[in-house]
Every structure is written in structure tokens, then in C-alpha cells.
C-alpha positions in Angstrom: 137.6 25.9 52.8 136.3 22.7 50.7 133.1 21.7 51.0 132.1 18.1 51.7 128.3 18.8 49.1 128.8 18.9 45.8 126.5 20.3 42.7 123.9 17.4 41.9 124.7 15.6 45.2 121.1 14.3 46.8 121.1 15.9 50.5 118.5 15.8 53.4 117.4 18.6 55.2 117.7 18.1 59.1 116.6 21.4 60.4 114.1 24.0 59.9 110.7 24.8 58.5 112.1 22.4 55.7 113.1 19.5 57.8 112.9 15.9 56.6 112.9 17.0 52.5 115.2 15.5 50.4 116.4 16.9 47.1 119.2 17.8 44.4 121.7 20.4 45.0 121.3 22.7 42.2 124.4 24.9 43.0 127.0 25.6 45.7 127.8 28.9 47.2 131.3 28.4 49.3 132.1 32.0 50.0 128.8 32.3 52.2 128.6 28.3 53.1 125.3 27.8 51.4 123.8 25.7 48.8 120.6 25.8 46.7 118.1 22.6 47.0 115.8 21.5 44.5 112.2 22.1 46.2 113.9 23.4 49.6 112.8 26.5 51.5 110.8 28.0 48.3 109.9 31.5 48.2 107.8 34.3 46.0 109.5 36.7 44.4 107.7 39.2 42.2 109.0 39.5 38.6 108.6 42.2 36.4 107.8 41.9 33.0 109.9 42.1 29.9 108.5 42.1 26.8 112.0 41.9 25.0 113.3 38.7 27.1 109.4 37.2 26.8 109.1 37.7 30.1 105.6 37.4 32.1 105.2 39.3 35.0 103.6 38.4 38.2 104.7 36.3 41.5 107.1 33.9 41.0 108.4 30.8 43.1 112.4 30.2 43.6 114.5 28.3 45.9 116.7 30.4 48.4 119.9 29.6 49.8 120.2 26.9 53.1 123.4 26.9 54.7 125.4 24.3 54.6 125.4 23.3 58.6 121.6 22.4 58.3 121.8 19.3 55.7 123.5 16.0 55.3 124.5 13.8 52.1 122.2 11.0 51.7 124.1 7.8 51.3 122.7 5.1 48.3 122.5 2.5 51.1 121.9 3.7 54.8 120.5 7.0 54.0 121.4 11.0 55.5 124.9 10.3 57.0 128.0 12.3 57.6 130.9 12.6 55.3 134.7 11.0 56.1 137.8 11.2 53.7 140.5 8.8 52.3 142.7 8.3 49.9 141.9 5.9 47.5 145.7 5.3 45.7 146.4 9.5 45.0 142.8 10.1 45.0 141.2 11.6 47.9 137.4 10.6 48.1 134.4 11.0 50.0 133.0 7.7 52.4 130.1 7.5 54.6 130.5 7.5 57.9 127.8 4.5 58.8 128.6 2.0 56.3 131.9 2.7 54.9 131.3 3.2 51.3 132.4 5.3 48.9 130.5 8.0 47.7 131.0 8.6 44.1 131.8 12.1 42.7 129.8 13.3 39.5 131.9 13.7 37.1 132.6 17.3 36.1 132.2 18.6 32.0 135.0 20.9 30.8 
């Protein structure tokens, strides 16, 4: 199954303890329909340390997975909105679903 969120796509969270953040999604997980967002649902994790990898120890702060159900894309000019599909020529691409426009894809380094 594709998923409508990209990596570096701005997304708003619309339920949970983290509702109404916004932030960067800093990586997709599509086998278990979850995504990591910058600053989203943070928690401590206690680290070991590593004297060979210049590691500190102590407790930690990350970002755990949200699934993908409880965000939206945020849209440049009307804000958190769903996500519709056309082709554009042979090109499928993403729209909003208020306002029509096309949602631009990042552009992907090989």
C-alpha cells in the first residue's frame, strides 16, 4: 500500500496527547503505517555509554512512531487538509482536497 505522507512532508497532528503540533516527517515506516515527526510524541530513553563511539550516557529524548491515521498534510495555503490524486499528463500527483492545488513532491537524491 502507498502512502499519501512523504519524508520531509510538514503534517499536523489531529489526535492524541500531541494534538494540534505541527512538524517535519523525519522518516516513513509503511510496513507498520507509521511515521516519525519532528518534535511529536517525544520520549526518554536511557543510553548507555560508549566510550569507543564517544558516547555519553544518561537519559535521552527521541521521537517515537505515530501512525499514520492520526495526522494530516498541511497544505501551503489552507492549512491540515486531506490528500486527492490526479494525473497531471503521465504523472500522478498529490492535490488538496479544499483548495485544489497541487502539492509538490520533494525531490528524491539518488
Amino acid at each position: 500500500m502507498s502512502l499519501n505522507i512523504q519524508r520531509n512532508d510538514r503534517v499536523a497532528v489531529i489526535s492524541g496527547a500531541d494534538r494540534g503540533k505541527q512538524g517535519r516527517v523525519l522518516s516513513v515506516l509503511p510496513d507498520k503505517n507509521r511515521i516519525l515527526v519532528e518534535h511529536v510524541r517525544m520520549v526518554k530513553k536511557n543510553v548507555r555509554p560508549n566510550p569507543q563511539r564517544n558516547i555519553k550516557g544518561g537519559i535521552a529524548e527521541q521521537e517515537a512512531p505515530v501512525h499514520i491515521s492520526n495526522v494530516l498534510l498541511v497544505c501551503p495555503d489552507c492549512g491540515p487538509t486531506r490528500i486527492g490524486h490526479k494525473f497531471e499528463g503521465d504523472q500522478k500527483v498529490r492535490v488538496c482536497r479544499k483548495c485544489g492545488n497541487i502539492i509538490a513532491a520533494k525531490s528524491k537524491k539518488k
